[in-house]
C-alpha positions as CSV (number, residue, x, y, z in Angstrom):
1,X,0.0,0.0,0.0
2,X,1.5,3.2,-1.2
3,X,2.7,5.5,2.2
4,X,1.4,9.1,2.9
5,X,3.6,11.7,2.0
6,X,4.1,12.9,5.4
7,X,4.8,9.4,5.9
8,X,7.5,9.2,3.6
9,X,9.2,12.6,4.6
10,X,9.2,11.6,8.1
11,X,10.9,8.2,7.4
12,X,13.4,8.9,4.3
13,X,14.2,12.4,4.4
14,X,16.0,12.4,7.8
15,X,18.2,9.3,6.8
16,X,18.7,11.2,3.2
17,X,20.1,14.2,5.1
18,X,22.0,12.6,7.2
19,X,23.9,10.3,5.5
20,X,24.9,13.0,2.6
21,X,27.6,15.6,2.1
22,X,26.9,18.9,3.2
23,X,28.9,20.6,0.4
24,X,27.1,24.4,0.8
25,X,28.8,24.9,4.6
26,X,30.9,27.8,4.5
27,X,33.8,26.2,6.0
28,X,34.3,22.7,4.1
29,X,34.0,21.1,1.1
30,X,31.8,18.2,1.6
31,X,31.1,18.3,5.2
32,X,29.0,15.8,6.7
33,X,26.4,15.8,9.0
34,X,27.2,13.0,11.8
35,X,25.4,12.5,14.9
36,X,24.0,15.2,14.9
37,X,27.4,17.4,14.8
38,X,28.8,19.6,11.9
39,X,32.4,18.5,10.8
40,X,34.1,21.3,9.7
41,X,37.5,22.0,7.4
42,X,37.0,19.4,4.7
43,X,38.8,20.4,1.6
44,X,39.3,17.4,-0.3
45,X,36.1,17.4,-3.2
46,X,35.5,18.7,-6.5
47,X,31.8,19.8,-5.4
48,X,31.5,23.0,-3.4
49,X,29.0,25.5,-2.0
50,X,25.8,26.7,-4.4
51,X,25.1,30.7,-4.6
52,X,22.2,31.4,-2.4
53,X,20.0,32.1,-5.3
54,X,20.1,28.7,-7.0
55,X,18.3,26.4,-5.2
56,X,15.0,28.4,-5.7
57,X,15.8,28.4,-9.2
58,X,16.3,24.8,-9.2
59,X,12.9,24.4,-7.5
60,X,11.4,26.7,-10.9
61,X,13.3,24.5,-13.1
62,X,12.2,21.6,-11.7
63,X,8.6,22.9,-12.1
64,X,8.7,23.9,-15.5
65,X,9.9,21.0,-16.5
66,X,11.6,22.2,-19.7
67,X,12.6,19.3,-22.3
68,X,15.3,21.4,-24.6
69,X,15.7,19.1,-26.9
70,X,13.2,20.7,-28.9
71,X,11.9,24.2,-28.9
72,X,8.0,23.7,-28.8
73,X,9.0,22.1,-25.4
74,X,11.4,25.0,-24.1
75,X,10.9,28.1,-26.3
76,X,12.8,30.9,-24.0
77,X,15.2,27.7,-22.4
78,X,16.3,27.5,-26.3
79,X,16.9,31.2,-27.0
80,X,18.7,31.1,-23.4
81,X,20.6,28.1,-23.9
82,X,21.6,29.8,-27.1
83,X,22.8,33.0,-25.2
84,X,24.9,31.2,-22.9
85,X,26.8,29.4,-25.0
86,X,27.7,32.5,-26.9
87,X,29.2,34.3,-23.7
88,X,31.2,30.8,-23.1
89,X,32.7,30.5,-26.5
90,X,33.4,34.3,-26.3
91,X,35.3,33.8,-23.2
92,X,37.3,31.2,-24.9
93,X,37.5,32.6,-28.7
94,X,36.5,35.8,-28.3
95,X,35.1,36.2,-31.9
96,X,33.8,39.7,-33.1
97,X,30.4,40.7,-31.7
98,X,29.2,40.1,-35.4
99,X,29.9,36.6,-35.4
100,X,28.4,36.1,-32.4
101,X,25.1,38.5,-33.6
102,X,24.9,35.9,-36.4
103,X,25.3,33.1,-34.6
104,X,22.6,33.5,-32.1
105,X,20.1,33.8,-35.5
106,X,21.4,30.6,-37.0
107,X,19.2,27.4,-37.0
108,X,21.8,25.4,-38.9
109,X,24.6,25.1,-36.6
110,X,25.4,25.7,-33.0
111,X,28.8,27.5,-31.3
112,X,28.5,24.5,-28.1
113,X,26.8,21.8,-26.5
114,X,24.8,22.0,-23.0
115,X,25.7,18.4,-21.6
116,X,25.0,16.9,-18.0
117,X,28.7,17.2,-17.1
118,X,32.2,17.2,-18.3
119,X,32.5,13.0,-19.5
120,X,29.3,14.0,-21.7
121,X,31.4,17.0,-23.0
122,X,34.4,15.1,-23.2
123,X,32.9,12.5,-26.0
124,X,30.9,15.0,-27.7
125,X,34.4,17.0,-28.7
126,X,36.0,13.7,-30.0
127,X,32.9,12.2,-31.7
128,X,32.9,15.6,-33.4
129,X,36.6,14.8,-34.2
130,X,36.5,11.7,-35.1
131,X,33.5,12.4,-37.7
132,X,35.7,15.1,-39.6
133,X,39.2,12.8,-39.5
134,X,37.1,10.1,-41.1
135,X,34.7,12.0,-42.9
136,X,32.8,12.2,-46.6
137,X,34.8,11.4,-48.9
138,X,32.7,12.2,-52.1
139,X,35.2,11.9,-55.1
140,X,35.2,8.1,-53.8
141,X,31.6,7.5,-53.1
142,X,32.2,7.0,-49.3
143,X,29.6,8.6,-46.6
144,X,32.0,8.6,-43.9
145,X,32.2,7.0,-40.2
146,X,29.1,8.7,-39.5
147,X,27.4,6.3,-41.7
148,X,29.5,3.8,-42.4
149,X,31.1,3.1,-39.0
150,X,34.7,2.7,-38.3
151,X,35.7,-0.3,-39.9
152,X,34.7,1.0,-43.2
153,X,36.1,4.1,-42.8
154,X,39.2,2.4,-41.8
155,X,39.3,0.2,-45.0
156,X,38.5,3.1,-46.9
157,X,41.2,5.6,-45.6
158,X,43.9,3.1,-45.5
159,X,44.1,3.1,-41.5
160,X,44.5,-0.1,-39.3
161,X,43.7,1.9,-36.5
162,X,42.4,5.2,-34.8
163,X,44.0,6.9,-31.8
164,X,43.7,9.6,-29.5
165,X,47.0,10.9,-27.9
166,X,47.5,12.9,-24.6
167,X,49.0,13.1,-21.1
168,X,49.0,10.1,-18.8
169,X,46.9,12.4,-16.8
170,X,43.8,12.1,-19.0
171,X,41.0,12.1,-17.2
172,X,39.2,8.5,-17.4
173,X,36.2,9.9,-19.3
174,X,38.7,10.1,-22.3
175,X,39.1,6.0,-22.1
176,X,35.1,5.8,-22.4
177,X,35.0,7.6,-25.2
178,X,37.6,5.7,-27.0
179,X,35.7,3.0,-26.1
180,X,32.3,4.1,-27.1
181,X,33.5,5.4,-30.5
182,X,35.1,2.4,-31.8
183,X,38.7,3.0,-31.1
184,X,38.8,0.9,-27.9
185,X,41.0,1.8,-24.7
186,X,43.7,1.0,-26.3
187,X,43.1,3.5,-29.1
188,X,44.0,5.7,-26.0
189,X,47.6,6.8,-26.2
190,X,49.0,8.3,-23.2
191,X,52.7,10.3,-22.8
192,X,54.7,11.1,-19.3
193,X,54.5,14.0,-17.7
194,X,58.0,15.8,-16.2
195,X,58.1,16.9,-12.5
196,X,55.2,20.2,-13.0
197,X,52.9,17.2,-14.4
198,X,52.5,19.3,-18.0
199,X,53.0,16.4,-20.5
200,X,56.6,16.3,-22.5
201,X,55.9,17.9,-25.7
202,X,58.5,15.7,-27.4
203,X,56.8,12.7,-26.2
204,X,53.7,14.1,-27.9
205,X,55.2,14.5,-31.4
206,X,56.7,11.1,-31.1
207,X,53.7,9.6,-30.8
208,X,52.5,11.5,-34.1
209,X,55.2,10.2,-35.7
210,X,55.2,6.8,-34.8
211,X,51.0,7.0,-35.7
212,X,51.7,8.5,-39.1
213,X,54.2,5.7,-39.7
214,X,52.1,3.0,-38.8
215,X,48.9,3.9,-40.6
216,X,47.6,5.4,-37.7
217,X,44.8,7.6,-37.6
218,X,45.2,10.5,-34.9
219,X,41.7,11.3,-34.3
220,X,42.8,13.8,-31.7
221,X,45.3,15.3,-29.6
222,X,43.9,16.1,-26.1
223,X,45.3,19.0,-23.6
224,X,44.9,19.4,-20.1
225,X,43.7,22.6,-18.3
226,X,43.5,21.2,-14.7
227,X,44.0,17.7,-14.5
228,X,41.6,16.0,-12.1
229,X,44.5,14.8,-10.2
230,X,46.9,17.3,-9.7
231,X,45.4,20.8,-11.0
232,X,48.4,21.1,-13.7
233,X,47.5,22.8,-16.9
234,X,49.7,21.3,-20.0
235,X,51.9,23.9,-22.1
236,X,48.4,24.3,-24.5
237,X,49.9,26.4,-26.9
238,X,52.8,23.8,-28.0
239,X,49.7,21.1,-28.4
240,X,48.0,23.6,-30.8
241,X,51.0,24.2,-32.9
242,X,51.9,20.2,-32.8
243,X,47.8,19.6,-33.7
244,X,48.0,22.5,-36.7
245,X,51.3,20.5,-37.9
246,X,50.0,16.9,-37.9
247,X,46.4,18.3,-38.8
248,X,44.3,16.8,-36.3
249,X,41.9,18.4,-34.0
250,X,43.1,19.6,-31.2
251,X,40.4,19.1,-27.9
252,X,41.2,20.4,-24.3
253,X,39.6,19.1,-21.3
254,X,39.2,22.1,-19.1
255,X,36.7,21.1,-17.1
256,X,38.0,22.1,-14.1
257,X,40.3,25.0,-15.0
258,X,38.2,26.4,-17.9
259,X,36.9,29.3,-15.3
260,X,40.4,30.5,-14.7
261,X,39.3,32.6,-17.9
262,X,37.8,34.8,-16.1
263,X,40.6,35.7,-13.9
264,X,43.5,38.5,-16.1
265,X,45.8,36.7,-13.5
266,X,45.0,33.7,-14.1
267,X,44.3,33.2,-17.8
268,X,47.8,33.0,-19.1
269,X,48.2,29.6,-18.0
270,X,46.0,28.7,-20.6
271,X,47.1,30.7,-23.5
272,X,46.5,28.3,-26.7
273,X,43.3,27.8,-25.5
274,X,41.8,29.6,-28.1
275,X,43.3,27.2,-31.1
276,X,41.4,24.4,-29.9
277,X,38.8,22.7,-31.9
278,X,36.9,21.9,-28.9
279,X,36.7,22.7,-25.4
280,X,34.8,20.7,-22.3
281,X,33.9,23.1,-19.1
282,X,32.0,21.6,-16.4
283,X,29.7,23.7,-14.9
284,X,28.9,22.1,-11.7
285,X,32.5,22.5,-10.8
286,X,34.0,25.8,-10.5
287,X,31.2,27.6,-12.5
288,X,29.0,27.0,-9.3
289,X,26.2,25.4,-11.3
290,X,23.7,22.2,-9.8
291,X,25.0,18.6,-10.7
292,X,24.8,17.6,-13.9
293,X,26.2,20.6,-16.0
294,X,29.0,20.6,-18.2
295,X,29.8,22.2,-21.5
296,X,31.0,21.4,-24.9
297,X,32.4,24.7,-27.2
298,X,33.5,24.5,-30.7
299,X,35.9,27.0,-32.1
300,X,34.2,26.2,-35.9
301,X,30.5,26.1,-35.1
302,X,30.0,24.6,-38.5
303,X,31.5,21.3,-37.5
304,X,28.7,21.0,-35.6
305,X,26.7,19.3,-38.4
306,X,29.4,16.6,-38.7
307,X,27.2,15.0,-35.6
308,X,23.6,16.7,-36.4
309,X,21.3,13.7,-36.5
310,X,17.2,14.7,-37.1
311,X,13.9,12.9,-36.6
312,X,10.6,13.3,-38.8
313,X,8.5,13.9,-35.6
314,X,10.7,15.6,-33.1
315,X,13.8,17.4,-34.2
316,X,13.1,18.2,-37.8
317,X,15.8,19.3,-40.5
318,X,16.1,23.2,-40.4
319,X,14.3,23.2,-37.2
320,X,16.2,25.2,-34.5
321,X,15.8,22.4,-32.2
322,X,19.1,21.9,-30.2
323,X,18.5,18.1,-29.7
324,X,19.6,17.9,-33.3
325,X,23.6,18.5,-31.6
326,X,23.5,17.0,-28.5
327,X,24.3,13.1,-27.5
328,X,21.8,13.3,-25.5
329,X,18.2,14.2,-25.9
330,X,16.1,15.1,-22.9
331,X,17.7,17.5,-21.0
332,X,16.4,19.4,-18.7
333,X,16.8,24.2,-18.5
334,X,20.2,23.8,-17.2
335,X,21.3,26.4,-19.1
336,X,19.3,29.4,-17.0
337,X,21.4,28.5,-14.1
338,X,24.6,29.8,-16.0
339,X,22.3,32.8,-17.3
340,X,22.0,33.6,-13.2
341,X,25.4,33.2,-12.4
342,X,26.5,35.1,-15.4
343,X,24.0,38.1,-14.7
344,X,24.6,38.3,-10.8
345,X,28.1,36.9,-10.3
346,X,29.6,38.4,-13.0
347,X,32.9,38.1,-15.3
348,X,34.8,40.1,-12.1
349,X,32.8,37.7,-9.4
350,X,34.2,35.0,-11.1
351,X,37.8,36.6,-11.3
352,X,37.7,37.1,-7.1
353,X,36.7,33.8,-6.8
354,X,38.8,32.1,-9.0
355,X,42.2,34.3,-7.9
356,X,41.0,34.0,-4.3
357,X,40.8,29.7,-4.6
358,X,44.2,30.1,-5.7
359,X,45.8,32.3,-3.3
360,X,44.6,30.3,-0.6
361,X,45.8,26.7,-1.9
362,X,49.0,28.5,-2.4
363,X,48.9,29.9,1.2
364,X,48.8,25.5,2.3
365,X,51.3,24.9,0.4
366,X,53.5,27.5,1.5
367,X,52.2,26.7,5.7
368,X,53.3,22.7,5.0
369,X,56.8,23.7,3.5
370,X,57.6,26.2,6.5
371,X,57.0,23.4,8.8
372,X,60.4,22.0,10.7
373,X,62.5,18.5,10.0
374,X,60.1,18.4,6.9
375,X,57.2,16.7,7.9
376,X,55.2,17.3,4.8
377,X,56.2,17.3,1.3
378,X,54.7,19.1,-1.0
379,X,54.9,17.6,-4.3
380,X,54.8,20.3,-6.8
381,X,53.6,24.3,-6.5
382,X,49.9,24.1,-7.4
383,X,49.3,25.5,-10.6
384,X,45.9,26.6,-9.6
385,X,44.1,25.5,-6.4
386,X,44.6,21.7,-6.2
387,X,47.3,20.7,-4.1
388,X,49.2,17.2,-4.0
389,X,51.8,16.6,-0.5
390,X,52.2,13.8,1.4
391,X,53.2,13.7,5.1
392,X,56.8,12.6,6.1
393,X,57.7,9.9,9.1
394,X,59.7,10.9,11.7
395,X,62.0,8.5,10.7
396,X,62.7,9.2,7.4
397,X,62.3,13.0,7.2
398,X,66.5,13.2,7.1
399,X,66.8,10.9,4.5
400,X,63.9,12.2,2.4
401,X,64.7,15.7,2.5
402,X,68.6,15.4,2.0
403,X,68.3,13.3,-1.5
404,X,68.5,15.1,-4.5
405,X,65.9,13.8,-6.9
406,X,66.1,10.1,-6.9
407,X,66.7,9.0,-3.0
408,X,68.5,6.5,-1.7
409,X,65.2,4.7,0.0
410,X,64.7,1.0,0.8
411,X,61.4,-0.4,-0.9
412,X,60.2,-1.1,2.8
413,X,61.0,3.1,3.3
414,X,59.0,3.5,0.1
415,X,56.4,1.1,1.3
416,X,56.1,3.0,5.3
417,X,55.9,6.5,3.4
418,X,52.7,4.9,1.5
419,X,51.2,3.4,3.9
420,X,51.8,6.1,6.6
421,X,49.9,8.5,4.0
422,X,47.1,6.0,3.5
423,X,46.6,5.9,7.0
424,X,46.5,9.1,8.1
425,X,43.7,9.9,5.4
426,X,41.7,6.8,6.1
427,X,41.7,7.8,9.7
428,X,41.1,12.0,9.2
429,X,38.1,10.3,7.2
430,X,36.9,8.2,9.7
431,X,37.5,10.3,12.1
432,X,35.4,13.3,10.6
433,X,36.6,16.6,12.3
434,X,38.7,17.3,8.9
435,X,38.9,15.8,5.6
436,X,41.7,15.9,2.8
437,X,41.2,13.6,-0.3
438,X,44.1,11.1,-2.0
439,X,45.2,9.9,-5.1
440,X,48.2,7.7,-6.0
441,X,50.5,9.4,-8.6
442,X,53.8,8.7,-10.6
443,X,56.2,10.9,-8.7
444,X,58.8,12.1,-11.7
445,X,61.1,13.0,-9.0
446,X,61.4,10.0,-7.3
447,X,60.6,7.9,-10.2
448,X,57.9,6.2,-9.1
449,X,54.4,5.9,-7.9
450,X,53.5,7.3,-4.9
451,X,50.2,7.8,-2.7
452,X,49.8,11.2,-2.3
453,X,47.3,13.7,-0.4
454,X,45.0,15.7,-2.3
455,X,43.4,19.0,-1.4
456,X,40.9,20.8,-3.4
457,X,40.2,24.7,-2.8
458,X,37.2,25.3,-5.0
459,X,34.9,26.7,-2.0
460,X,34.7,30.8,-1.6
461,X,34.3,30.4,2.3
462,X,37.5,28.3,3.0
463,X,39.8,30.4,4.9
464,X,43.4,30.2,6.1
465,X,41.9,29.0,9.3
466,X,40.6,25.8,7.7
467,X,43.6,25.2,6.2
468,X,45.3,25.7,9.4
469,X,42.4,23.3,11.0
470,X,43.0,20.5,8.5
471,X,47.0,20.7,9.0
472,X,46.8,20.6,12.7
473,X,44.0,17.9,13.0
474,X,46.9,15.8,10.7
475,X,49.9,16.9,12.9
476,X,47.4,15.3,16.2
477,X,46.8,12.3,14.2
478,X,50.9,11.5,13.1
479,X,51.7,12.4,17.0
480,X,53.5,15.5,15.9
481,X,50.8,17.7,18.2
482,X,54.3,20.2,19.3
483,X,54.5,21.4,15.8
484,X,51.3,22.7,16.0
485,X,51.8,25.6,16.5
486,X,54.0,26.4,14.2
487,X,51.4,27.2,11.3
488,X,49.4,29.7,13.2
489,X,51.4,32.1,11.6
490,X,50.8,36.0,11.8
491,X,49.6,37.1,8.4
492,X,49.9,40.8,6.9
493,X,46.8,42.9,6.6
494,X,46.2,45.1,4.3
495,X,46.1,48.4,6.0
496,X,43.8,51.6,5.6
497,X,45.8,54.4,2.9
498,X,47.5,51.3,1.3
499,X,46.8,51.6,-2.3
500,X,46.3,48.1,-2.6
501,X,43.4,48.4,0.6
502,X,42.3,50.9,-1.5
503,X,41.6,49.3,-4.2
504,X,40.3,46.5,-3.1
505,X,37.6,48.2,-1.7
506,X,36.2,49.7,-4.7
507,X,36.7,46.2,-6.0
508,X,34.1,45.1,-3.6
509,X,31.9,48.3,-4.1
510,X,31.3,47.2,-7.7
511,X,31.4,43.6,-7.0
512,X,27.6,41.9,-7.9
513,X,26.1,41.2,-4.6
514,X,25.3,37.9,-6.0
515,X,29.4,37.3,-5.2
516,X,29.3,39.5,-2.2
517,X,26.9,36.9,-0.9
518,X,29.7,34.1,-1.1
519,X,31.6,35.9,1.1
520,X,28.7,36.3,3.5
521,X,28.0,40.1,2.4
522,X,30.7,41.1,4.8
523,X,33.4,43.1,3.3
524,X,36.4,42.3,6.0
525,X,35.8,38.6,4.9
526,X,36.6,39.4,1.7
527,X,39.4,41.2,2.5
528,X,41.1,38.8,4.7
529,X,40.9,36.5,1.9
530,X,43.7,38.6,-0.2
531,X,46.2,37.5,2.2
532,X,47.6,34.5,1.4
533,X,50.6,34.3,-0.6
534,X,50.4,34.4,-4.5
535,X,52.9,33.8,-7.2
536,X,52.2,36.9,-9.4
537,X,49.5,38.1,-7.3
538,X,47.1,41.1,-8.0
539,X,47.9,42.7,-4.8
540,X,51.3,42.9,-6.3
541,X,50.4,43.8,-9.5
542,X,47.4,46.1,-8.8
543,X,45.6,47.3,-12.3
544,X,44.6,50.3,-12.5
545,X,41.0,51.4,-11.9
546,X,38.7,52.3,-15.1
């Protein structure tokens, strides 16, 4: 007999809550509620805090019920949808505001892709490559892959085989879509990485080589801009000019990193960027969108059509139905979340965000390498705000620290620096006061694999304090309680008359108060989040004011 719904509410709900990660508290990422008690500093997940505005929005969403794979079932989601995209593929390409006047009128093509997340994105950008690599070949009567499928277009082309090529550090979304369009895993060709985790360019164009002299086709050549793992962005602009040489599209996974656009700080890193083909963002990352939105831009919207696919009674040929684009077809008015974000956080809300994220991973990683004997070892400086370091034994700190590059380490050292690691996180875990993540990585100094901790800064409200908490909670659990208080370091404040106070605060005056509101609406908040250290930081290098 089907329950009441007061019934049901009373009985699920409270379980529900309770067991799940509380990722909106403002001091953790992924929190969790636990006999009754808030655990607090938990930095260690991809999925942060929501702006105050969305989960309202969701609730109209939800309500609406929008289908945008066609337009009679989401007329303004379509046009919206539309809009969005165009202000993400400016950010990326910035075309002329003609192009993009054009583009928002065309029925024929599309600029991107709304997916539910980045491994959706991911496949759409290499099922659009691998369509044009193995495309129509009309002189010789052949419809392409498209049609024809792979072994075909194989026979056809004179290939025995299709690949994609990238860093070792491809994120495992890449391996399902080499398995899904026909290339199979090992169709997935992975090169090293040197000791910043950016993949060896050499190594890259050996690969080409060794493809275009085996009858290989190179369906694509896949960049990084922050790996999953380690935050690293690879040196994009030498994969463009490698992909332009070997003519094969060039695709970037910046799923995670793709927001550092935003930032005139941070964007740099990911100059050649705009030469790729295609580009993934995931929303519900570092965009601060719900689960299950993600992005797919394409720097020639016309190569869009190489995966249009129509349907007699739904998505009809000429129609402006974006279903005709997408892998997938119902999807739900994801897109109006972005439209908020974009409208009330802003290009500038993103920037303070994203340079903020950064300073404060860098601020941990500058806190574990001022600590004595070297208990912690950080293994690279983070690029952006993901942070790899592993903690040191008492016993080996001497030897660790006084090796240069490879050490002289027994395997049973190598094995107690593992396992010591593993511990400690399985237990800060258990434990639940703090929470840091892990991963197990090829260490290029060291030369081989290590387990590592991992620590994610994605979440406006995590302060130096938190990082501070999550340190000392570790230094308790490893016995090492009297070093403690070594990271509760004073930290310089940026005083009133100080041209960099100064401007700052007429940063925040014109800040949206959608992004005032992820620092609580409190201005001294804000503030005290420009503190931590910052390779090349804006307080350093402060712009002028327009």
């Amino acid at each position: 007999m089907a329950a009441h719904l007061e019934e049901y509410l009373n009985s699920v709900l409270p379980r529900f809550v309770h067991d799940s990660t509380h990722v909106a508290c403002s001091r953790q990422f992924g929190a969790q509620f636990k006999e009754s008690q808030l655990y607090s500093a938990r930095i260690g997940h991809m999925t942060g805090s929501l702006p105050h505005y969305v989960p309202p929005l969701a609730e109209l969403v939800t309500a609406m019920n929008q289908n945008v794979v066609k337009t009679e079932t989401s007329k303004t989601v379509t046009l919206l949808e539309k809009q969005v995209t165009a202000s993400i593929h400016r950010l990326i390409y910035n075309r002329s505001s003609a192009f993009y006047e054009k583009m928002l009128q065309d029925t024929d093509q599309t600029m991107g892709m709304f997916t539910s997340g980045g491994t959706i994105a991911n496949i759409t950008g290499l099922w659009v490559a691998r369509n044009v690599a193995l495309g129509p070949d009309p002189d010789r009567n052949f419809a392409g892959v498209e049609k024809c499928g792979m072994m075909r277009a194989g026979l056809h082309y004179g290939y025995c085989g299709a690949a994609i090529i990238g860093s070792a550090l491809l994120h495992y979304s890449l391996k399902k879509a080499a398995d899904v369009l026909g290339l199979g895993v090992d169709g997935m060709i992975t090169c090293s990485y040197d000791a910043n985790y950016q993949v060896i360019i050499e190594e890259v164009e050996s690969r080409l080589q060794e493809c275009a002299a085996n009858n290989i086709c190179v369906i694509a050549l896949v960049g990084i801009a922050g790996a999953t793992e380690t935050g690293s962005v690879d040196d994009l602009q030498a994969l463009a000019e490698l992909a332009k040489s070997y003519g094969t599209h060039f695709h970037v996974d910046a799923a995670w990193g793709g927001p550092c656009l935003f930032s005139r700080t941070l964007s740099p890193m990911l100059r050649g960027i705009e030469s790729a083909d295609s580009v993934t963002i995931d929303g519900h990352k570092q965009l601060f969108m719900p689960m299950g939105s993600g992005m797919l831009l394409l720097r020639d919207p016309e190569k869009s059509n190489m995966v249009s696919k129509t349907a007699s009674y739904i998505i009809r040929q000429g129609s402006s139905d974006l279903g005709r684009f997408t892998l997938e077809g119902s999807r739900p008015g994801a897109a109006i979340y972005m439209h908020a974000n974009l409208s009330c956080i802003g290009a500038r809300g993103y920037e303070a965000l994203m340079d903020r994220s950064v300073r404060v991973c860098r601020y941990m990683a500058q806190a574990l390498r001022s600590m004595r004997s070297g208990t912690f070892e950080v293994l690279f400086e983070p690029m952006i705000n993901i942070l790899l370091y592993r903690y040191v034994p008492q016993r080996l700190r001497s030897r660790l620290s006084c090796e240069k590059g490879r050490t002289q380490l027994s395997e049973e050292d190598w094995r107690e620096l593992d396992e010591a690691n593993a511990s400690l996180q399985d237990r800060q875990k258990a434990e639940g006061r703090t929470f840091v993540s892990r991963t197990s990585v090829l260490d290029v100094r060291h030369g081989r694999r290590l387990v590592a901790l991992r620590v994610v800064i994605g979440n406006p409200l995590t302060e130096e304090s938190d990082i501070d908490e999550v340190i000392a909670d570790q230094l308790r659990i490893t016995g090492d309680c009297d070093l403690a208080p070594q990271i509760h370091r004073s930290r310089s404040c940026l005083q009133e008359g100080d041209e960099r106070a100064e401007y700052w605060r007429k940063y925040w005056d014109r800040m949206p108060e959608a992004a005032r509101l992820f620092f609580l609406n409190n201005s001294e908040r804000f503030r005290a989040s420009l503190v931590a250290p910052y390779a090349r930081s804006v307080l350093d290098e402060c712009p002028e004011l327009e």
